[in-house]
C-alpha positions in Angstrom: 19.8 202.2 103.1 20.5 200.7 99.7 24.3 200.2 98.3 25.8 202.0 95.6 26.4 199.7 92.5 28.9 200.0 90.3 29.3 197.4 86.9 32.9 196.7 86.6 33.4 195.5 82.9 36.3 193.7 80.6 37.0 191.3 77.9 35.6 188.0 78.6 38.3 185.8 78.6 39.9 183.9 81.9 42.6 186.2 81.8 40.5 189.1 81.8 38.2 187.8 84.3 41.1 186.9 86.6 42.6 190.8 86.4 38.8 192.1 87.4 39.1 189.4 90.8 42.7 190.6 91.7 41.3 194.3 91.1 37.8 194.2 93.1 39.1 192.1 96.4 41.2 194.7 97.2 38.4 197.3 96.4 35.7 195.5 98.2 37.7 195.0 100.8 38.5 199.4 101.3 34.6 199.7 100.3 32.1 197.4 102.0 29.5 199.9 101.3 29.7 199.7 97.8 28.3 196.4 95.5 30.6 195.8 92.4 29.2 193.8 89.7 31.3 191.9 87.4 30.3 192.4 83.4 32.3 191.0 80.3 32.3 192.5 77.2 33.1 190.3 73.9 35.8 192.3 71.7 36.6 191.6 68.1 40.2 190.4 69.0 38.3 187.9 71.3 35.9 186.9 68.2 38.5 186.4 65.7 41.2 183.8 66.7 42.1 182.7 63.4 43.1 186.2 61.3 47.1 187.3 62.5 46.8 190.6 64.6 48.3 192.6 61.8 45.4 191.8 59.7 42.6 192.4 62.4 42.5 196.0 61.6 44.6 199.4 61.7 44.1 200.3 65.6 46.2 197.2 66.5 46.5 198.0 70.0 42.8 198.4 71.0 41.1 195.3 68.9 41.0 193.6 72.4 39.6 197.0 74.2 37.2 199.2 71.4 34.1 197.0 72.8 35.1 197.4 76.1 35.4 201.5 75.8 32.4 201.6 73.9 30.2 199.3 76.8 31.7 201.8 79.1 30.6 205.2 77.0 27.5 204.0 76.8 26.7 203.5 80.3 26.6 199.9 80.1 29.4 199.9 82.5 31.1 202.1 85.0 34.9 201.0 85.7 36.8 199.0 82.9 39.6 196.8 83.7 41.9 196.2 80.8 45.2 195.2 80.4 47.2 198.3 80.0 49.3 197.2 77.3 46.0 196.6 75.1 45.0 200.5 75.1 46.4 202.9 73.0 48.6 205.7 74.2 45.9 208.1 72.8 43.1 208.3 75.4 39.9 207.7 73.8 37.7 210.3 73.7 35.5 210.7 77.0 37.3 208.4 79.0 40.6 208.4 81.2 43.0 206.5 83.4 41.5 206.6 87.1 44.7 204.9 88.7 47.1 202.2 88.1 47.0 199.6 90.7 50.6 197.7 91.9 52.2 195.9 88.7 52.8 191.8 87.9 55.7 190.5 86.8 56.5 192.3 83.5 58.6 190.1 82.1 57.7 187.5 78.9 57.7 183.7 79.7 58.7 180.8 78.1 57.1 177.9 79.1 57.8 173.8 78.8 61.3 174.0 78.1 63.5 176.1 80.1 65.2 178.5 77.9 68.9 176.9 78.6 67.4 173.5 76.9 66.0 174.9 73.9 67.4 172.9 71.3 68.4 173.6 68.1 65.6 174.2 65.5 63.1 174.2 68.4 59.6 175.4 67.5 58.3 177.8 69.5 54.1 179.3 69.2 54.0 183.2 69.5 51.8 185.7 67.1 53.5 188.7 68.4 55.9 190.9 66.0 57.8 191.6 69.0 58.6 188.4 70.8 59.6 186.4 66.9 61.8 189.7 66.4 63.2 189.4 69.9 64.0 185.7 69.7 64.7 185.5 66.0 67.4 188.6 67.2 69.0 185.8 70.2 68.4 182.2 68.3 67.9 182.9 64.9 67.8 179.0 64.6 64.8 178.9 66.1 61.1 178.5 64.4 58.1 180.3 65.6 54.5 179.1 64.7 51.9 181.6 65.6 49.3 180.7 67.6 46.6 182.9 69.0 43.6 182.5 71.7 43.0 182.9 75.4 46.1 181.5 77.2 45.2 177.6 78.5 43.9 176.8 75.3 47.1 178.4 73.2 49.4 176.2 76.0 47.6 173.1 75.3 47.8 173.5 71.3 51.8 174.0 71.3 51.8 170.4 73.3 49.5 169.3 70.6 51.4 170.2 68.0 54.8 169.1 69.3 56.0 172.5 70.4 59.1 173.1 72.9 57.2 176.0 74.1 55.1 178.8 74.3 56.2 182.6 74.3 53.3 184.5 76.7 53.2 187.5 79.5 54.5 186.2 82.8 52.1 188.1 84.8 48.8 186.2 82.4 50.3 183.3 83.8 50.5 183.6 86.8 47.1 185.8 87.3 46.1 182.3 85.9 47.2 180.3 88.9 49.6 179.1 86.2 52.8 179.7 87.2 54.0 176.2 87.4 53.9 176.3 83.5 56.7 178.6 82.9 60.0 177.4 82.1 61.9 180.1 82.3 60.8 184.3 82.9 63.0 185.5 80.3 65.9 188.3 81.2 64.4 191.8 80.3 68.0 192.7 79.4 68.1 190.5 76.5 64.1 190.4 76.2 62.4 193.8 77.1 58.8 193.1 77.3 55.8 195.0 76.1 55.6 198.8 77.4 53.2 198.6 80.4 53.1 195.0 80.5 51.6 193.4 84.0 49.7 196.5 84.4 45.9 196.9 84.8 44.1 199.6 83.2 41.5 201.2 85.0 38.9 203.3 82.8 36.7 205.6 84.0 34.5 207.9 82.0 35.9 211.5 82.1 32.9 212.8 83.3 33.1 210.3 86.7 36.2 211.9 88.1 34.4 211.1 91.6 35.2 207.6 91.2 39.4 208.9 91.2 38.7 208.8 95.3 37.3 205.5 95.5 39.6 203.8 93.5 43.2 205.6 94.7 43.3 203.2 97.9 44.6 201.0 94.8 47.0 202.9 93.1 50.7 202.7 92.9 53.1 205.3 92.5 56.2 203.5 90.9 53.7 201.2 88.9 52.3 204.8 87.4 55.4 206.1 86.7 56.8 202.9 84.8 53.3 202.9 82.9 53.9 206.6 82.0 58.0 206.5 80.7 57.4 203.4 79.1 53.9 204.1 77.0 55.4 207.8 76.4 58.2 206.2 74.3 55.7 203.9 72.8 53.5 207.4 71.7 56.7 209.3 70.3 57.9 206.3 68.7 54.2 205.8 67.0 54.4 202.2 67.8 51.4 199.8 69.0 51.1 195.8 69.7 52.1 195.1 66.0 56.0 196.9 66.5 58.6 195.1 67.7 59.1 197.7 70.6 60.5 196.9 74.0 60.8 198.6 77.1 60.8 198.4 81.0 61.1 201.0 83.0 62.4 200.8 87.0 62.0 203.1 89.8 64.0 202.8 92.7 63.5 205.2 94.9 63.2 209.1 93.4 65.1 207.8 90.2 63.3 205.9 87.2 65.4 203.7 85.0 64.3 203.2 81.4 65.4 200.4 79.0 64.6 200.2 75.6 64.8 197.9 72.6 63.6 198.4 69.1 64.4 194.9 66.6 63.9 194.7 63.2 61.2 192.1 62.1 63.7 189.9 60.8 65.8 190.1 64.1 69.1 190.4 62.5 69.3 194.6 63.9 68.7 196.0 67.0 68.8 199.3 68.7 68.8 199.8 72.1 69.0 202.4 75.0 68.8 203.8 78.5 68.5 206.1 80.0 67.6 207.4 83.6 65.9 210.5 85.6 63.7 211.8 88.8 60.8 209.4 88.8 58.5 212.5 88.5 59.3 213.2 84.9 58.6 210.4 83.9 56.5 210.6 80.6 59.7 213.2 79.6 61.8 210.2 80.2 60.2 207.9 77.8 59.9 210.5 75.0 63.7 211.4 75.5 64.5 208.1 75.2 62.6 207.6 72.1 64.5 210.2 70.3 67.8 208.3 71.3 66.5 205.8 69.5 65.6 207.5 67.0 69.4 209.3 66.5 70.2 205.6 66.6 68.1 204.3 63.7 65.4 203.3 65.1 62.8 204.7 62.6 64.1 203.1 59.4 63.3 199.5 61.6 60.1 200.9 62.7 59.1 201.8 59.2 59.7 198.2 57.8 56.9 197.2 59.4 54.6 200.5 58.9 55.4 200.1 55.0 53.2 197.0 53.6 55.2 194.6 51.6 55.0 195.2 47.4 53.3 192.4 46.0 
């Protein structure tokens, strides 16, 4: 009797490769009657590394997932693994969210110099809004040089170039076996990462729902709900990768806690919030906490970087 086959696509960097292993050794493991083929997909945020992310297009947050989606629509593929934090909020059309397996670490990393040694006027290689807005907003002496790519080549440029460190994703690290190159996992109270970062995104098309069963043996609760409050406020706040929008969401227990930062781009203003509530309304959660935000001020920071500079 032959196997069932399923193609199991995502982006083809070592990142993105290393997220497909930690998803399919579990899923082997639960389905030995079942082959899974590994298939990468180049994206256009893969192809370019030289254009800043603001100027790769206006669907920021899916430049490293369109091709991906699109592999998977047409039939090229059956399960896609992205990062979560890539996707937009908005499902595309014809595909959904099967599960969401057990979260990384979600915090941001610094690595080479620990954070407590950081001199003054150190340089520091990041190309996201968020993180320069973040750190310009705790050491505005600091100088960020933006420096894009797949993550061992980015960590060996900032050495190149004399850099004290590098501002990534914890959890890229140390899906990269990299761990030993963080300095210091940076306090989401004074940092809030990336709504949904650490999490995988697992895409099925809508009309697979039978593959939901095969896959839930992976899925985690508390790493769902987090997903849900935190990408909720991201939706009612209209932000994507390009908005200096952070938030981490907690569940302990029946309760989810959700924390939330929004920065001006310049770093000198902040908003932040929190607030709390039964880890099944979750998605409520996050949009109630966007409009404390909002009340707060949070849309005249958010529009500074909507509105295109006059020239």
């Amino acid at each position: 009797m032959s196997k069932t086959i399923l193609r199991v696509g995502s982006r083809g960097s070592q990142l993105a490769k290393a997220m497909v292993r930690e998803f399919l050794t579990p899923l082997r493991g639960h389905h030995p009657d079942h082959v899974f083929k590994q298939r990468t997909i180049m994206t256009s945020g893969d192809k370019d590394r030289v254009s800043s992310l603001q100027a790769l297009g206006k669907s920021l947050t899916s430049i490293f997932a369109t091709q991906v989606e699109e592999a998977l629509l047409r039939g090229e593929i059956d399960i896609a693994v992205h990062s979560l934090k890539d996707l937009p909020t908005a499902p595309t059309p014809g595909t959904l969210l099967a599960i969401t397996p057990a979260r990384e670490d979600p915090r941001d990393a610094l690595t080479g110099t620990p954070w407590k040694d950081l001199p003054h006027g150190a340089r520091v290689a990041t190309s996201s809004t968020r993180r320069v807005a973040q750190l310009k907003n705790l050491r505005p002496d600091i100088t960020t040089v933006p420096i894009r790519g797949n993550v061992p080549p980015r960590l060996r440029k900032a050495r190149e170039m004399g850099l004290q460190g590098c501002l990534l994703a914890s959890s890229g690290l140390r899906r990269l076996g990299m761990g030993d190159e963080i300095g210091t996992d940076l306090d989401p109270d004074l940092y809030p990462p990336s709504p949904a970062q650490g999490v995988l995104g697992i895409q099925i098309r809508e009309t697979d729902t039978h593959l939901i069963d095969l896959l839930k043996p992976l899925h985690d609760p508390a790493a769902h709900a987090e997903a849900n409050a935190e990408r909720a406020l991201l939706a009612e706040l209209h932000g994507g990768c390009s908005v200096p929008i952070g938030a981490l969401a907690r569940v302990s227990g029946d309760h989810l806690s959700l924390d939330a930062q929004v920065t001006s781009v310049d770093g000198t203003r902040t908003v932040r919030a929190q607030t709390t509530g039964p880890v099944t309304e979750a998605s409520e959660i996050g949009k109630r906490l966007a409009h404390i935000l909002l009340d707060q001020g949070a849309e005249e920071l958010l529009s500074e970087v909507r509105t295109p500079p006059a020239h």
